[in-house]
C-alpha positions, -999 to 999 in steps of 0.1 A, spaced: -119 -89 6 -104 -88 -32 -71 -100 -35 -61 -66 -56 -70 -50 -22 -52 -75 -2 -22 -63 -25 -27 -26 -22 -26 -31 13 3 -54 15 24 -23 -7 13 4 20 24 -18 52 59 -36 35 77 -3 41 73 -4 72 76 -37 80 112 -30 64 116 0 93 106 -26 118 134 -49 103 160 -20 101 157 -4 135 159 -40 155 190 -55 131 207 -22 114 243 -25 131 242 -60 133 238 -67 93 264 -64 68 264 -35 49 238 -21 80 205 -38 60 207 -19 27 199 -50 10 166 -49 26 149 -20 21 158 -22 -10 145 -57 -13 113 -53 4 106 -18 -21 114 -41 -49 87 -64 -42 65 -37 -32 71 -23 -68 66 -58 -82 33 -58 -65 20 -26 -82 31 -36 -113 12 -70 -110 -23 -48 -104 -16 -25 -128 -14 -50 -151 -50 -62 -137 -65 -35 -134 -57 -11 -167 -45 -46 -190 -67 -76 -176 -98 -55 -168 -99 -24 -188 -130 -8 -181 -131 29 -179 -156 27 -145 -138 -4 -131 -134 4 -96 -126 -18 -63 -138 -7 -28 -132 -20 4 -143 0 40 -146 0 79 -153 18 108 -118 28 128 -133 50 154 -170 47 164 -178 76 196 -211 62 194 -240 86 203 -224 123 209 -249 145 225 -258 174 200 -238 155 169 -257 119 169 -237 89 158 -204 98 149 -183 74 134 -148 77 114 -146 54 86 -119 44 63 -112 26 29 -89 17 1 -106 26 -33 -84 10 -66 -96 20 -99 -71 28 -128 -59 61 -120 -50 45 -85 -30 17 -103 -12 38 -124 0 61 -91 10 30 -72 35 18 -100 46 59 -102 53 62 -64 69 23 -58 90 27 -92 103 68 -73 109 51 -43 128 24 -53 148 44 -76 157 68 -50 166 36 -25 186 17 -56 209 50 -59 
Protein backbone atom coordinates (compact mmCIF):
# COMPACT_ATOMS: atom_id res chain seq x y z
CA UNK A 1 0.00 0.00 0.00
CA UNK A 2 1.22 3.75 -0.98
CA UNK A 3 2.11 5.73 1.76
CA UNK A 4 -0.27 8.72 0.37
CA UNK A 5 -2.96 6.11 1.05
CA UNK A 6 -1.61 5.08 4.30
CA UNK A 7 -2.07 8.90 5.05
CA UNK A 8 -5.54 9.34 3.75
CA UNK A 9 -6.45 6.71 5.83
CA UNK A 10 -4.66 7.74 8.97
CA UNK A 11 -6.83 11.51 8.40
CA UNK A 12 -10.30 9.51 8.16
CA UNK A 13 -9.55 7.21 11.47
CA UNK A 14 -7.57 10.21 13.77
CA UNK A 15 -11.06 11.79 14.54
CA UNK A 16 -12.09 9.09 15.95
CA UNK A 17 -9.42 7.92 17.66
CA UNK A 18 -9.74 11.48 19.34
CA UNK A 19 -13.63 10.42 20.34
CA UNK A 20 -12.10 7.24 21.68
CA UNK A 21 -9.72 9.54 23.71
CA UNK A 22 -12.53 12.07 24.79
CA UNK A 23 -15.27 9.72 25.88
CA UNK A 24 -12.82 7.45 28.33
CA UNK A 25 -10.75 10.78 29.80
CA UNK A 26 -13.30 13.95 29.18
CA UNK A 27 -13.94 14.79 33.05
CA UNK A 28 -10.76 13.76 34.11
CA UNK A 29 -8.65 16.27 31.86
CA UNK A 30 -8.20 19.84 32.46
CA UNK A 31 -10.13 22.00 30.51
CA UNK A 32 -12.33 18.42 29.69
CA UNK A 33 -9.72 17.45 26.55
CA UNK A 34 -10.18 20.47 24.34
CA UNK A 35 -6.63 20.49 23.73
CA UNK A 36 -7.06 17.23 22.08
CA UNK A 37 -9.31 17.32 19.57
CA UNK A 38 -8.09 20.09 18.60
CA UNK A 39 -4.64 18.62 18.47
CA UNK A 40 -5.34 15.48 16.84
CA UNK A 41 -7.48 17.79 13.85
CA UNK A 42 -4.43 19.77 13.62
CA UNK A 43 -2.31 16.98 12.64
CA UNK A 44 -5.01 15.55 10.64
CA UNK A 45 -4.93 18.94 8.69
CA UNK A 46 -1.18 18.78 8.63
CA UNK A 47 -1.53 15.45 6.98
CA UNK A 48 -3.64 16.75 4.04
CA UNK A 49 -1.67 19.52 3.50
CA UNK A 50 1.48 17.20 3.22
CA UNK A 51 -0.39 15.11 0.20
CA UNK A 52 -1.63 17.90 -1.28
CA UNK A 53 1.47 19.12 -1.64
CA UNK A 54 2.42 15.54 -3.32
CA UNK A 55 -0.11 15.02 -5.17
CA UNK A 56 -1.11 18.58 -7.10
CA UNK A 57 2.90 20.19 -6.28
CA UNK A 58 5.33 16.99 -6.36
CA UNK A 59 3.40 15.01 -8.95
CA UNK A 60 1.28 17.25 -11.06
CA UNK A 61 -0.20 15.13 -13.61
CA UNK A 62 -3.65 15.90 -14.72
CA UNK A 63 -4.53 11.72 -14.73
CA UNK A 64 -2.43 11.03 -11.63
CA UNK A 65 -4.52 8.95 -9.66
CA UNK A 66 -3.80 6.44 -6.53
CA UNK A 67 -6.07 3.38 -5.84
CA UNK A 68 -6.22 1.01 -3.21
CA UNK A 69 -9.23 -1.81 -2.74
CA UNK A 70 -10.72 -4.92 -0.81
CA UNK A 71 -13.42 -7.01 -0.31
CA UNK A 72 -15.44 -6.04 3.22
CA UNK A 73 -18.31 -8.42 2.75
CA UNK A 74 -18.11 -11.55 0.60
CA UNK A 75 -21.96 -13.69 0.84
CA UNK A 76 -20.35 -15.94 -1.42
CA UNK A 77 -22.61 -17.75 -3.92
CA UNK A 78 -26.38 -16.35 -3.45
CA UNK A 79 -28.73 -18.53 -5.27
CA UNK A 80 -30.38 -16.51 -8.15
CA UNK A 81 -27.59 -13.50 -7.75
CA UNK A 82 -24.15 -15.52 -8.10
CA UNK A 83 -21.20 -14.22 -6.27
CA UNK A 84 -21.96 -11.32 -4.48
CA UNK A 85 -19.36 -9.46 -2.88
CA UNK A 86 -19.17 -5.65 -1.41
CA UNK A 87 -15.96 -4.07 -2.08
CA UNK A 88 -14.42 -0.93 -0.95
CA UNK A 89 -11.52 1.54 -1.69
CA UNK A 90 -9.80 4.85 -1.18
CA UNK A 91 -9.24 6.55 -4.64
CA UNK A 92 -6.65 9.91 -4.27
CA UNK A 93 -6.24 11.89 -7.28
CA UNK A 94 -6.04 15.83 -7.27
CA UNK A 95 -9.49 16.78 -6.79
CA UNK A 96 -9.45 14.35 -3.69
CA UNK A 97 -6.40 16.23 -2.31
CA UNK A 98 -7.62 19.45 -2.68
CA UNK A 99 -11.13 18.34 -0.69
CA UNK A 100 -9.12 16.76 2.06
CA UNK A 101 -7.14 20.09 2.93
CA UNK A 102 -10.92 21.94 2.36
CA UNK A 103 -12.73 19.64 4.92
CA UNK A 104 -9.54 19.24 7.66
CA UNK A 105 -8.75 23.13 7.31
CA UNK A 106 -13.37 23.59 8.11
CA UNK A 107 -13.07 21.30 10.78
CA UNK A 108 -10.35 22.52 12.50
CA UNK A 109 -11.43 26.04 12.19
CA UNK A 110 -14.78 25.26 13.53
CA UNK A 111 -12.90 23.14 16.67
CA UNK A 112 -10.11 26.21 17.09
CA UNK A 113 -13.25 28.69 17.62
Amino acid sequence: MDTLIQLSIAILLLPLLSFVILIFTNKRLPRQGDFIGVGILGVSLTLALYIFSEVVIGHYDPHFKLTWNFTWLDFGNVPGVGPLQIKMGVLLDSMTSIMLVVVTLISFLVHLF
